[in-house]
C-alpha positions as CSV (number, residue, x, y, z in Angstrom):
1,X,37.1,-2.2,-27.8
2,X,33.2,-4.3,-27.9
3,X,31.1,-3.0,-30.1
4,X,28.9,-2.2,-27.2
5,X,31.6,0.5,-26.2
6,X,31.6,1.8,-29.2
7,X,28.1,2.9,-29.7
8,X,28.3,4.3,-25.9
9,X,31.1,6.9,-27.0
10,X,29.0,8.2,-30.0
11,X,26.1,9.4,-27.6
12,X,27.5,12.6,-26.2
13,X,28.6,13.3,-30.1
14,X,24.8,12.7,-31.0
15,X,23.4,14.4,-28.4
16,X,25.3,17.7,-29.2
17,X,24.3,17.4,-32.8
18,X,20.7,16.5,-32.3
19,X,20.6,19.7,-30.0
20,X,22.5,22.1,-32.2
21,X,21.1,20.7,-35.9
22,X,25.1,20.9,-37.1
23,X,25.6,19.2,-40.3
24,X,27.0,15.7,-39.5
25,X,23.9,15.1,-37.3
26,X,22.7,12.8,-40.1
27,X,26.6,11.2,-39.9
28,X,26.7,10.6,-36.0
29,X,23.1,8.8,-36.6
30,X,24.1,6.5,-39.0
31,X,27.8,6.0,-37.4
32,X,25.6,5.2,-34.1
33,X,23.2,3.0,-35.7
34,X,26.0,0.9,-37.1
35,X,27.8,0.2,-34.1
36,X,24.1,-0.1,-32.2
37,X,22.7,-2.2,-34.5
38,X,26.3,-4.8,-34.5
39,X,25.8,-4.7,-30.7
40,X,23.5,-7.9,-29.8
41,X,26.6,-9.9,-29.3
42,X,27.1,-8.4,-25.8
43,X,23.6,-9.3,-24.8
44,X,23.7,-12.7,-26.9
45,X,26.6,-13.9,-24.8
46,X,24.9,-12.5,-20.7
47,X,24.6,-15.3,-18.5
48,X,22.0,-12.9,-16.8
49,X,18.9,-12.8,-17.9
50,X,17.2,-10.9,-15.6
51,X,19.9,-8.3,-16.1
52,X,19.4,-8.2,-19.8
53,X,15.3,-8.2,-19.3
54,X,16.3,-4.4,-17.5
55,X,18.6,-3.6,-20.3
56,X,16.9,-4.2,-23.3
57,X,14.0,-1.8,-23.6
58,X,16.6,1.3,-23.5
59,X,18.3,-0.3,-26.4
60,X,15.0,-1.1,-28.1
61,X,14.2,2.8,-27.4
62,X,17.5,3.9,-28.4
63,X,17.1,2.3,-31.8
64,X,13.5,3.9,-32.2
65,X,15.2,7.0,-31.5
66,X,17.9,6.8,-34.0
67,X,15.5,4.9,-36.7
68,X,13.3,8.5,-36.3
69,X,16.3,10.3,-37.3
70,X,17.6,7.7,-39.9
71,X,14.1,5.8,-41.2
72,X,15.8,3.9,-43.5
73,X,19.1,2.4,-42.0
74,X,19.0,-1.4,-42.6
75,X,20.9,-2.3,-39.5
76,X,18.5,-0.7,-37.1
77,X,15.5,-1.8,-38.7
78,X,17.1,-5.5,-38.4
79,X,17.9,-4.6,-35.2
80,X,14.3,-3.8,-34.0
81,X,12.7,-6.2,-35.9
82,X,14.8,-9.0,-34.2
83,X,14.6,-7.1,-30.3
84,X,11.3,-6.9,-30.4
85,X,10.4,-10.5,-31.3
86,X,13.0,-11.8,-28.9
87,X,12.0,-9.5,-26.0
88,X,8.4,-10.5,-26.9
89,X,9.3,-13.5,-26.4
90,X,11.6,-14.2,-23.7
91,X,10.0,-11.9,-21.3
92,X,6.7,-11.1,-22.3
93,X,4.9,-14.4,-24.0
94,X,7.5,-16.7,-21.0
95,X,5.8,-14.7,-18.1
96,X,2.5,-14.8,-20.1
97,X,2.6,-18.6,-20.0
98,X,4.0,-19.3,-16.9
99,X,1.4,-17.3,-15.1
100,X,-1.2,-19.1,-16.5
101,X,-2.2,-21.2,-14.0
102,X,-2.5,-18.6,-12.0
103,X,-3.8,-15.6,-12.9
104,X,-5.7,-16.0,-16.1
105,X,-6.2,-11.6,-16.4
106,X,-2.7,-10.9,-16.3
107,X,-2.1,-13.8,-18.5
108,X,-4.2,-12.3,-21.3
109,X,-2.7,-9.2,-20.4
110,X,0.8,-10.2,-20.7
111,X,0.0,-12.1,-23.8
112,X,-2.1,-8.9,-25.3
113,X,1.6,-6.9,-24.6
114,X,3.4,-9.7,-26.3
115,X,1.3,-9.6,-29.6
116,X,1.7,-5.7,-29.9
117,X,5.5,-6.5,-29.6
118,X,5.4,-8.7,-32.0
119,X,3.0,-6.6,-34.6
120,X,6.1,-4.0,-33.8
121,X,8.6,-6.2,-34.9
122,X,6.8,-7.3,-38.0
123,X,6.1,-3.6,-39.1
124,X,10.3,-2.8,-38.7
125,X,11.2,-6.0,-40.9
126,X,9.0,-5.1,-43.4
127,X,10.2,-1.5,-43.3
128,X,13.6,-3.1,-43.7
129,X,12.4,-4.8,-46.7
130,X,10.6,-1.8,-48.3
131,X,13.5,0.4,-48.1
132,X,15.5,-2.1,-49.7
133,X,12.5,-2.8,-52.6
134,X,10.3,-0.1,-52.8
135,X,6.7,-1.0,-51.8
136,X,7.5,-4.2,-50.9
137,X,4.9,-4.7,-48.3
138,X,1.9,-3.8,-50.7
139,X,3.3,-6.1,-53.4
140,X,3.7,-8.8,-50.6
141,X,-0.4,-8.6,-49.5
142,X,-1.0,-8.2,-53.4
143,X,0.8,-11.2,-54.6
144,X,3.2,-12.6,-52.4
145,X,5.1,-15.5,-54.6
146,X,5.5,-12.7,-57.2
147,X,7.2,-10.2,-54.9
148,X,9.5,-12.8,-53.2
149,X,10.7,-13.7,-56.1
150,X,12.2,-10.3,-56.0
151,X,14.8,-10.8,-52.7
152,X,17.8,-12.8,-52.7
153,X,20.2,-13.8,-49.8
154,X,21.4,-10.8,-48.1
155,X,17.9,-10.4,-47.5
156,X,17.4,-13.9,-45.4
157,X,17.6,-11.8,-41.9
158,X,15.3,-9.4,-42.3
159,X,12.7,-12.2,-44.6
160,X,13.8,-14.9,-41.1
161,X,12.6,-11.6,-38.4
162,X,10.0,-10.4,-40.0
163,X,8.6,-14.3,-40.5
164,X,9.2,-14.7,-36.8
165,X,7.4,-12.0,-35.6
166,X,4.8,-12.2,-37.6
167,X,4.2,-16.1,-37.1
168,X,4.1,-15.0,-33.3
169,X,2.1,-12.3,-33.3
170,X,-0.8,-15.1,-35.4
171,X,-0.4,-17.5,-32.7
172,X,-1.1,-14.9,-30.2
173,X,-4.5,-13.7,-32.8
174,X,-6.7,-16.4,-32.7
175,X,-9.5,-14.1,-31.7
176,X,-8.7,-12.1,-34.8
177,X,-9.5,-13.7,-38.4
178,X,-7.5,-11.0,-40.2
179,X,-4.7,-12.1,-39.0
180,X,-4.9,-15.3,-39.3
181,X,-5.6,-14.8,-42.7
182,X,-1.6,-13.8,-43.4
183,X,-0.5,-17.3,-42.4
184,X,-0.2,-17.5,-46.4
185,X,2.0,-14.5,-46.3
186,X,4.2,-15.8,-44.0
187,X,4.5,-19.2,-45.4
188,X,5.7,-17.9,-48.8
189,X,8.4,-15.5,-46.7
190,X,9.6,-18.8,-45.1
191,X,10.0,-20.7,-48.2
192,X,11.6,-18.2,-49.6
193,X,14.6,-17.8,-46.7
194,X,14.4,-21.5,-46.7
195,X,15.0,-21.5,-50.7
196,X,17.9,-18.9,-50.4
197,X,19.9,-20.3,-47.5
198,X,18.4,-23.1,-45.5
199,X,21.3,-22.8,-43.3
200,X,20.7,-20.0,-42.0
201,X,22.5,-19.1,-38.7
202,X,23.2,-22.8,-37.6
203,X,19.6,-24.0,-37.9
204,X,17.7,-21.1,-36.3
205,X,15.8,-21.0,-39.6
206,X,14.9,-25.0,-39.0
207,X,14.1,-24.2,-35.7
208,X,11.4,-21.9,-36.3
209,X,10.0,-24.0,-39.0
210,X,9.7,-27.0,-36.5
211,X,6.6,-24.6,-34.6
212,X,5.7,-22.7,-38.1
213,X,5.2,-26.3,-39.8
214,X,1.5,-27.4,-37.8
215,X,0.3,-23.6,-38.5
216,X,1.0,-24.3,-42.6
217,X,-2.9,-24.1,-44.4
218,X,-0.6,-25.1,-48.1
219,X,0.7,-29.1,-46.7
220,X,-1.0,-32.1,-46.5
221,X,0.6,-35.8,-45.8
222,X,2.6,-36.5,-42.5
223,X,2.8,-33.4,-40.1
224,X,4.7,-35.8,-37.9
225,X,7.7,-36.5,-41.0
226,X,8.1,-32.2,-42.0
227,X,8.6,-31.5,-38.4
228,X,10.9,-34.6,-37.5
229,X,13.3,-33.4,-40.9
230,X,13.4,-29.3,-39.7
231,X,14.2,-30.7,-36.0
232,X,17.0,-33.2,-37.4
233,X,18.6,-30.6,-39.5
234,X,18.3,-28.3,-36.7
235,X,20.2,-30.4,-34.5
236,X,22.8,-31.4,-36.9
237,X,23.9,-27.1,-38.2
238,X,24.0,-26.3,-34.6
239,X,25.6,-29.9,-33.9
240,X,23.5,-30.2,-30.8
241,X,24.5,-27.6,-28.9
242,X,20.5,-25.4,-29.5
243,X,18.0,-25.8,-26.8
244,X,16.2,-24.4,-29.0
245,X,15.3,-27.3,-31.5
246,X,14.3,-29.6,-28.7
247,X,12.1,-27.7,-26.6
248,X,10.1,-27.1,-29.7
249,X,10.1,-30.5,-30.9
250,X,8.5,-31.7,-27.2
251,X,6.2,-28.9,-27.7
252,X,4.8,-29.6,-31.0
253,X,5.3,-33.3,-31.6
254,X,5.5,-35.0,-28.1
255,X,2.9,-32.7,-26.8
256,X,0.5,-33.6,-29.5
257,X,1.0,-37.3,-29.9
258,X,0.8,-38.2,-25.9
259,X,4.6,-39.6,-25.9
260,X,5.3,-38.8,-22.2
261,X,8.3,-40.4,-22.4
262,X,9.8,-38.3,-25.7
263,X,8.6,-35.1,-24.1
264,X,10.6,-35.7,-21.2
265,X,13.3,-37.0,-22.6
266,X,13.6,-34.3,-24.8
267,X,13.5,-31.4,-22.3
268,X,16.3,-33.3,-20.2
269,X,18.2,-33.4,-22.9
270,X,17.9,-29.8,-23.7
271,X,18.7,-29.2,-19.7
272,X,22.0,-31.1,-19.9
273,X,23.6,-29.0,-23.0
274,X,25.8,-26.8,-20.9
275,X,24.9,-23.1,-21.7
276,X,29.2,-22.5,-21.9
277,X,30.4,-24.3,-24.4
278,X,28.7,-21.3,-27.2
279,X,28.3,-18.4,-25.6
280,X,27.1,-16.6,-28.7
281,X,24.3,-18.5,-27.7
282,X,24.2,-18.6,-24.1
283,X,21.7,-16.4,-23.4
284,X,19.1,-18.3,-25.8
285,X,20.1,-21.2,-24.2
286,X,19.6,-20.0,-20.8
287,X,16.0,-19.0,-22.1
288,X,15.2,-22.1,-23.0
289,X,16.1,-23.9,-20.5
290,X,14.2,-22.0,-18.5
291,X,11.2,-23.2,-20.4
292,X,12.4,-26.4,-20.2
293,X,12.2,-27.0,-16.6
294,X,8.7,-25.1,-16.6
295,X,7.1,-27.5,-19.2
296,X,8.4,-30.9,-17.5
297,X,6.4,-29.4,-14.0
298,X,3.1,-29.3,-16.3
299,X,3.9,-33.0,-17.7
300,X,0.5,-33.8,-15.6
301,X,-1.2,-30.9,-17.3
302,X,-0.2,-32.0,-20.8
303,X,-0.6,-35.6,-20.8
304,X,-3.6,-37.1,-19.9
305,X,-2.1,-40.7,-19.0
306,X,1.4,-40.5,-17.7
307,X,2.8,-44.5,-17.6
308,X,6.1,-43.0,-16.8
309,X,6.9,-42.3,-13.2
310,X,7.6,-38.5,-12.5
311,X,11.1,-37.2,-13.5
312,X,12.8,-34.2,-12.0
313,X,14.5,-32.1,-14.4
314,X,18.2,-33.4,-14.8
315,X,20.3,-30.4,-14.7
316,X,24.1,-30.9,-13.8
């Protein structure tokens, strides 16, 4: 039996203790959380995005629900911090962007949505991290080097999450000075999972440090060189199978240095790794690609001298 089974045979034994107040209500929670917050695989592994768009806010409110009854359960709060920031994500900031073009009010709108999300997510990881080290979060804003110091690395998920979102949500806040003003923050909870397991699940860690790197405020030296090494590591722990790595690389390197023919390159690439051969990551794949295909149509937009003739996306 899935794991995704599992959690759905607990809800008629949660419902009858949540309406009755019996004693093992606090039991059918926590047995429910587990198997909810081990679940992702199922949605990990869809080949149906769409689908999984429609699915994921119950689960998202599911896990609310049970993290109400059972604040401090450190798979849920992984589990919210990580659904939020990819739902944000996927579904909210994609749409956000790709409507652009079009409809500049329900872009803002969509990306306004995407931020809250985000700001969500952050507030669960560092929930996660305060029940694990009490007042965490105020010893983070008060001195942050002093209170990483603290985590070690079973706590790389929840410090990786909780940087995501909250890298996001800044890059979505450039109207909003305090919030820019954690990029600090964030920095040292990067360095921090990047010090404990720089490996972290096949490169995702890399990945996110590839965008992360040109928002840093504590680098100086070549942008061009700490991006190129997070994107070759990146590559090599997920041995090439990510989209991931090189639609961010073509967004934050080609993009910036006018190297038409890298950018496209790059997301052709990413369109040819066949979304099959992990599907662990199949869904993420699919995602990017998605983005893939909408950046090479704004190649005009990005670049302002194109020497290359115009390529159609290569997908097999």
């Amino acid at each position: 039996m899935n794991l995704n089974c599992k959690w759905i045979l607990w809800l008629p034994i949660l419902a009858l203790c949540l309406g009755s107040g019996c004693s093992v209500r606090k039991f059918a929670v926590n047995k429910l959380g587990d198997a909810l917050a081990q679940s992702g695989t199922s949605f990990a592994s869809d080949d149906d995005p769409e689908l999984v768009r429609q699915a994921v806010p119950f689960s998202l409110k599911l896990v609310e629900s049970l993290l109400a009854e059972s604040p401090k359960h450190q798979g849920l709060l992984l589990a919210a911090c990580q659904g939020f920031t990819q739902y944000g994500y996927a579904f909210v900031q994609e749409d956000a962007d790709e409507l652009e073009t079009r409809d500049l009010a329900g872009t803002s709108a969509l990306r306004e949505r995407a931020r809250k999300l985000y700001a969500r997510a952050t507030r669960y990881g560092l929930r996660g991290l305060d029940a694990r080290y009490p007042n965490f979060e105020k010893a983070l804003r008060a001195d942050a080097k002093t209170a990483v110091a603290r985590l070690n690395r079973r706590d790389v998920p929840l410090i990786y999450w909780t940087s995501v979102s909250w890298a996001a949500g800044i890059a979505l806040s450039k109207d909003r000075p305090e919030t820019i003003a954690d990029v600090p923050i964030v920095q040292t909870l990067a360095d921090r999972a990047e010090t404990l397991d720089a490996d972290y699940d096949h490169g995702s860690l890399e990945s996110f440090l590839i965008s992360f790197e040109s928002a840093r405020t504590d680098r100086t030296g070549n942008l061009d060189a700490r991006i190129k090494h997070h994107f070759d590591r990146a590559m090599a722990l997920s041995h090439n199978a990510l989209v991931g790595p090189l639609v961010s690389y073509a967004e934050a390197v080609s993009v910036k240095n006018q190297n038409v023919k890298e950018f496209q390159s790059l997301l052709n690439q990413a369109l040819q790794i066949n979304p099959d051969t992990k599907p662990e990551w199949r869904l993420m794949n699919l995602i990017m690609q998605r983005r893939a295909r909408w950046l090479l149509t704004r190649t005009d937009d990005l670049f302002l001298i194109s020497d290359v003739p115009k390529e159609k996306p290569e997908v097999k």
